[in-house]
N, C-alpha and C positions, 0 to 999 in steps of 0.2 A: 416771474420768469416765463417769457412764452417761447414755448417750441415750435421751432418752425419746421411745417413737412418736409420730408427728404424728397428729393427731384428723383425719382429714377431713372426718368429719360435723360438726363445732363451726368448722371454718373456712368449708366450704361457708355453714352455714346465718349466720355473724357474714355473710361478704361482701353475701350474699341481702340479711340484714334492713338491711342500711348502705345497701345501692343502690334498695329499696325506697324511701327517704327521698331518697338522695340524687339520683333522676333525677328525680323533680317538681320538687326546686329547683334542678337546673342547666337542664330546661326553660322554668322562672318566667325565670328569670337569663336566657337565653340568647332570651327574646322580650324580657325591656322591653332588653338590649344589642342584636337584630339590627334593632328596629324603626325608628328612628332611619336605620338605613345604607338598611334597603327602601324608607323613605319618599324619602331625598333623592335612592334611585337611579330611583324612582318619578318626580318632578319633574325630574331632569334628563335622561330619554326624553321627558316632557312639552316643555320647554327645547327638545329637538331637534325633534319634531315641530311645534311651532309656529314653529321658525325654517326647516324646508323649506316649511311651507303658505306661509310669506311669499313665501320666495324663488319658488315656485309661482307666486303672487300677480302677484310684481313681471314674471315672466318675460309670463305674459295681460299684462299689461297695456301692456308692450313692443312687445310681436305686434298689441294694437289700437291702439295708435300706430304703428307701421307701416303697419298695414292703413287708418286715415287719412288719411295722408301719402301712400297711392295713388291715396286718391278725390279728396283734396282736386286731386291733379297730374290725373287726369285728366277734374276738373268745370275746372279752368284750360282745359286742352288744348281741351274743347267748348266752352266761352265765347270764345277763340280762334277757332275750326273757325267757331263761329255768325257771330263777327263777320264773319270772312274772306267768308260765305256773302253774310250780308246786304250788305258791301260792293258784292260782283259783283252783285246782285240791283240794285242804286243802279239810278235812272235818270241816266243823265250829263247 
């Protein structure tokens, strides 16, 4: 059985010229497979950010219904005060 030497200038240079070819088409490959996942991961941060501006949203708008509901009670409270005023004001 005789062994024959390994060539490593003929293995070097096959691997070279194979990877030459073969990394532009596992890049092709590997954009129209990643583009898809970027885009839906794209829209569902979109997704998230429009559903905190809401929740944002509804929280203002909580705080001015509050803020409301103090003026409304204490334009009641002086239309009270006024009446009370102008009662004693009465002449008997």
């Amino acid at each position: 059985m005789n062994v024959q030497p390994i060539d490593l200038t003929a293995i070097v240079a096959i691997v070279m010229g194979s990877l030459t070819i073969l990394i532009p088409v596992a890049g092709i490959t590997a954009r129209f497979a990643l583009k898809p996942v970027a885009e839906s991961i794209a829209r569902m941060r979109e997704g998230q950010a429009a559903s905190q501006t809401t929740a944002l949203l509804e929280r203002r708008v909580a705080l001015l219904e509050q803020q409301l509901q103090g003026m409304e009670s204490t334009v009641g409270r002086l239309e009270d005060e006024h009446d009370f005023q102008r009662q004693l004001d009465a002449p008997r």
